[in-house]
N, C-alpha and C positions, 0 to 999 in steps of 0.2 A: 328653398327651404327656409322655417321659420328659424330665427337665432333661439335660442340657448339659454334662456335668461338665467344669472346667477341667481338671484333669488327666485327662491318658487318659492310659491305660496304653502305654512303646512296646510297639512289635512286639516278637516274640523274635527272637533270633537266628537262628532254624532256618529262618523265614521267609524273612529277607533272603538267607541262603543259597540259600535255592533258587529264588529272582528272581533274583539272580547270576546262578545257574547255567542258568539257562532263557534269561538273557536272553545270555549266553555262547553259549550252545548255538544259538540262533536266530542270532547273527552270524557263529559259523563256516559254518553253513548258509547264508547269504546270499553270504558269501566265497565258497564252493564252487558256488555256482548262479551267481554272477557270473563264476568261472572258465570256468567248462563253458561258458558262454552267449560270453564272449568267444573262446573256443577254436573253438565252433559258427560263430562266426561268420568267425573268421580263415581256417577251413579251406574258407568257401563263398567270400568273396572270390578266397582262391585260388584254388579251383575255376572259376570266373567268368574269373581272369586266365588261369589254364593256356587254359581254351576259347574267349577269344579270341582268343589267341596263335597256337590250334593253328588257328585258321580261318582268319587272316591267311595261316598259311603255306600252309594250301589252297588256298587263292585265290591264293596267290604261284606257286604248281605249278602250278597251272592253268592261267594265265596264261603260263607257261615252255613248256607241254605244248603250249598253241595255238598257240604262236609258232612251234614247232617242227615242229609240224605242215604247216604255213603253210610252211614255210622247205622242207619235206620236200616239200612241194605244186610251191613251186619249180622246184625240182632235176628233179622230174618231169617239167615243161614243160621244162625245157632238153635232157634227155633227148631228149622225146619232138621236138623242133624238130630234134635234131642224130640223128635215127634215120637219115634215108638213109647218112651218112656212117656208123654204123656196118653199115648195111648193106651197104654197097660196101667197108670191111674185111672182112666177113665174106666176101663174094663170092671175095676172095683170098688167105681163110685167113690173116690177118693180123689178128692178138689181139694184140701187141705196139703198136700204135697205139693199140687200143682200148683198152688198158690206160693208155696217156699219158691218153688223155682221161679216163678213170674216176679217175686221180690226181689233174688241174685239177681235176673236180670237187665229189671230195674234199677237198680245200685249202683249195679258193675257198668252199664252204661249211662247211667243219669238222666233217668226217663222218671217223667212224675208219674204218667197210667200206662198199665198193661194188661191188657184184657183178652180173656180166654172165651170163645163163643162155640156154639154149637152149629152142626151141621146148618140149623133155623135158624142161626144169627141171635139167638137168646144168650145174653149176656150166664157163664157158667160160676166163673170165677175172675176176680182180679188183682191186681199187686196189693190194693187196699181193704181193710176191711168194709171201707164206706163204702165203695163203688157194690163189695158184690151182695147187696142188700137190694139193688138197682132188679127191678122186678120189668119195668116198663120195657120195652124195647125201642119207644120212639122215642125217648132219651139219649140212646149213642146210634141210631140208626142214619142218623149224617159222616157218622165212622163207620159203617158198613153197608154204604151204596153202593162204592164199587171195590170191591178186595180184588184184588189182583196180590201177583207176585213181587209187582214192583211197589218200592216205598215212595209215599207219595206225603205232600204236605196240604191237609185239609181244613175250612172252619170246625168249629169244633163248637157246638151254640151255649151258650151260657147256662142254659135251666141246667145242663149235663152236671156243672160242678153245685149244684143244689146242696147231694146229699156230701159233699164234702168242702163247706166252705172255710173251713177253718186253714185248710193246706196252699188255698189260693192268696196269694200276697199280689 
């Protein structure tokens, strides 16, 4: 075995230099990966908040669209309970009554349009005076493709609110 010597030699300087500099180099790199990785992370959090946020309000609309369904489901039983009376208006050509009662309502549930049509689907009468001026029938004929019993939620196309823009906000 070789002895020992008390004195060693130091390092040189060009050593220590580049342990510096490596060891420099390696902490800006850890700074930068800790960046990234903190940034990686703040943008999935968000991600996570946006998408619970936005499901909440899904389910907040859905919940709104039922109700209203529901409420839409209503008005159709009351309708359909107060049919002889408009049938007995009709009998006497009398759309001015049936138009009071399409206003109640309107009112009483918080419906903007209510519209009375004929066997043809020609617009008779409606809750407003604008709409029953409505001569055309391919104007609300996207509201009477498919009538059924059940209430349903449909486009409804824009030329439709022409002859009353003033009520549209």
């Amino acid at each position: 075995m070789a002895p020992i010597s008390p004195l060693k030699k130091p390092p040189q300087p060009s050593i220590i230099i580049r342990k510096l500099r490596f060891t420099a180099i390696v902490l800006v790199a850890f700074i930068f990966i800790n960046a990234a990785y903190a940034v990686y992370k703040g943008v999935q959090v968000s991600n996570e908040l946006v998408s619970s946020t936005l499901d909440e309000r899904i389910a907040n609309a859905e919940s709104v669209i039922r109700f209203q369904l529901l409420e839409l489901g209503l008005v159709g039983g009351i309708v359909q309970e107060q049919e002889q009376k408009f049938v007995n208006y009709l009998d006497f050509d009398k759309l001015r009554p049936i138009q009071v009662m399409l206003q109640t309502i309107a009112s009483k549930h918080d419906l903007d349009k209510v519209f009375f049509l004929d066997e043809d689907r020609h617009l008779l009468v409606s809750n407003t005076e604008a709409n029953s001026e409505i001569t055309d029938p391919t104007q609300y004929h996207a509201l009477t493709q498919d009538i059924n019993t059940s209430a349903t939620i449909q486009h409804i196309p824009t030329k439709f609110f022409a002859h009353n823009k003033s009520n549209i906000a």
